[in-house]
Structures are given as structure tokens and as C-alpha cells.
C-alpha positions as CSV (number, residue, x, y, z in Angstrom):
1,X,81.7,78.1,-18.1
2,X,81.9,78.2,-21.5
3,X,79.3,78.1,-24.0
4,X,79.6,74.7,-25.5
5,X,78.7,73.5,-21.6
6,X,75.7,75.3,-21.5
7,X,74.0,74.1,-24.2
8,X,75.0,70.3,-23.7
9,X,73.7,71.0,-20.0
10,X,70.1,72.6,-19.8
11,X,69.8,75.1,-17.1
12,X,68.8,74.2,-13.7
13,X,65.4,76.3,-14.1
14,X,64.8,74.2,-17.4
15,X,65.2,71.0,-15.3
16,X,63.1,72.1,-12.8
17,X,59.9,73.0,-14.8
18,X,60.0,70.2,-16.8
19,X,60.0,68.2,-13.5
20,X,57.4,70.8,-12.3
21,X,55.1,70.5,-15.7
22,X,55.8,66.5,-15.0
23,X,54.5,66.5,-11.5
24,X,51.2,68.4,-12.2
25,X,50.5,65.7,-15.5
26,X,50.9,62.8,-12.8
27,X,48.9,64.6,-10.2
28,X,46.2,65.7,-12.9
29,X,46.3,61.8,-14.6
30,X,46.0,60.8,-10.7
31,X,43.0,62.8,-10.1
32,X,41.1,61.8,-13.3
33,X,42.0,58.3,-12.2
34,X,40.6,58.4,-8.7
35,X,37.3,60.0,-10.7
36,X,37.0,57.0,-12.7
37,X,37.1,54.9,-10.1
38,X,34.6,56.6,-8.3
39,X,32.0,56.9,-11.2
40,X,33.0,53.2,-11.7
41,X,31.6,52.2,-7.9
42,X,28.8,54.8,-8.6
43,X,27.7,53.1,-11.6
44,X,27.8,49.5,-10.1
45,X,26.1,50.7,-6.9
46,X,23.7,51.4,-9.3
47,X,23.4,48.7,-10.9
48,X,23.0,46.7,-8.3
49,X,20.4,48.8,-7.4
50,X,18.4,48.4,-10.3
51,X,18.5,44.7,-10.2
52,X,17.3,44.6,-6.9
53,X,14.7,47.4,-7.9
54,X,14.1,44.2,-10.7
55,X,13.4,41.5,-8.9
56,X,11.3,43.1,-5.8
57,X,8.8,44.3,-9.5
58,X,9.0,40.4,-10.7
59,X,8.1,39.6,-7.0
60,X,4.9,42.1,-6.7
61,X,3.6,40.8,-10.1
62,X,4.3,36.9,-8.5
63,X,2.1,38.4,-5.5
64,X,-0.3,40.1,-7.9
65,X,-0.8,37.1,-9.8
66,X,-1.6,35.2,-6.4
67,X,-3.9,37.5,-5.0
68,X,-5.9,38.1,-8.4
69,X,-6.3,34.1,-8.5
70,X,-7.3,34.2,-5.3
71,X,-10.1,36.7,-5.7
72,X,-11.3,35.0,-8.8
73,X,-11.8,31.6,-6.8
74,X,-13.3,33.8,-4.2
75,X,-15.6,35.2,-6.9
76,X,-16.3,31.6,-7.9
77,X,-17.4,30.5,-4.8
78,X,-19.6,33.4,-3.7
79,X,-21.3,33.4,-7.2
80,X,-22.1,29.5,-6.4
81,X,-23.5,30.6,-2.9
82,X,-25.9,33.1,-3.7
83,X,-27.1,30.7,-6.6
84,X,-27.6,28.4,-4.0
85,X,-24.9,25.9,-5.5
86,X,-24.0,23.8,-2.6
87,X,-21.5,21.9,-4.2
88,X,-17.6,23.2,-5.3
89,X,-17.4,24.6,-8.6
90,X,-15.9,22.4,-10.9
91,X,-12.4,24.1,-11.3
92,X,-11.4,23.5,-7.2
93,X,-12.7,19.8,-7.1
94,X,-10.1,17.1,-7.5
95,X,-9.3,16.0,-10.1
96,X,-10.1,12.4,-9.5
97,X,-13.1,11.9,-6.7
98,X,-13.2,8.3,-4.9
99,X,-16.7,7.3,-4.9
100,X,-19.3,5.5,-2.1
């Protein structure tokens, strides 16, 4: 072999790490890319958790809302009972009364 065919021809051992240096970029670009997917389905599992963590808060504070309207007619009416009011207070009677 003479020289000019070497250096038109890289060696075999040239050709073989390049293809070497090659496969460990596509296996490292591979492994980042199955990492960002898997951060990607962390981060809309969470997500999805906070909404849900959302809307069960917006549902106590419905329930809170009910219960605390609840105890204030509760309130209401006890207050009128040990006055001795026999009648409704005037908030919980209709708003338009047939009469006799």
C-alpha cells in the first residue's frame, strides 16, 4: 500500500471510533431524552394533582360556606326561642305571605 492510499483511506481503527464516539452520543442523547420524558409525565402528574388538590379546597370552602349559613340561621332561631319569639325571624319567612 502506498502512502497516497492511506491518507485518502482513514484507517480502520479511525473508522471504528468515530462510529464508537457516534454510538455513545446517540445512546447519551437517547438517555437524556427518555429523562425528559419522564420529568415531562412527572410534572403533569403533578399538575393534575394540584388541580384536583384545587378544586376539593374550592369544594370545602362551598361546604364551609353552607354550614356557617346554617349555624347562623340556627343561631337565629334559637336567639328567637329563648326570647320567647314564636314567630320566624324575618330573614326565613317568605317573601310574599298569602293572607286569611
Amino acid at each position: 500500500m502506498n502512502h497516497f492510499s492511506r491518507m485518502t483511506n482513514p484507517p480502520k481503527l479511525l473508522n471504528r471510533a468515530l462510529l464508537a464516539a457516534c454510538a455513545l452520543l446517540l445512546g447519551a442523547s437517547g438517555t437524556l431524552l427518555v429523562r425528559l420524558i419522564a420529568q415531562r409525565a412527572e410534572l403533569s402528574a403533578a399538575a393534575t394533582r394540584a388541580s384536583l388538590a384545587e378544586e376539593e379546597a374550592r369544594s370545602l370552602r362551598q361546604q364551609l360556606e353552607a354550614e356557617r349559613l346554617l349555624a347562623a340561621a340556627q343561631n337565629r332561631l334559637l336567639r328567637s326561642a329563648l326570647l320567647g319569639n314564636t314567630a320566624p325571624p324575618p330573614q326565613s319567612a317568605p317573601a310574599s305571605s298569602p293572607g286569611p
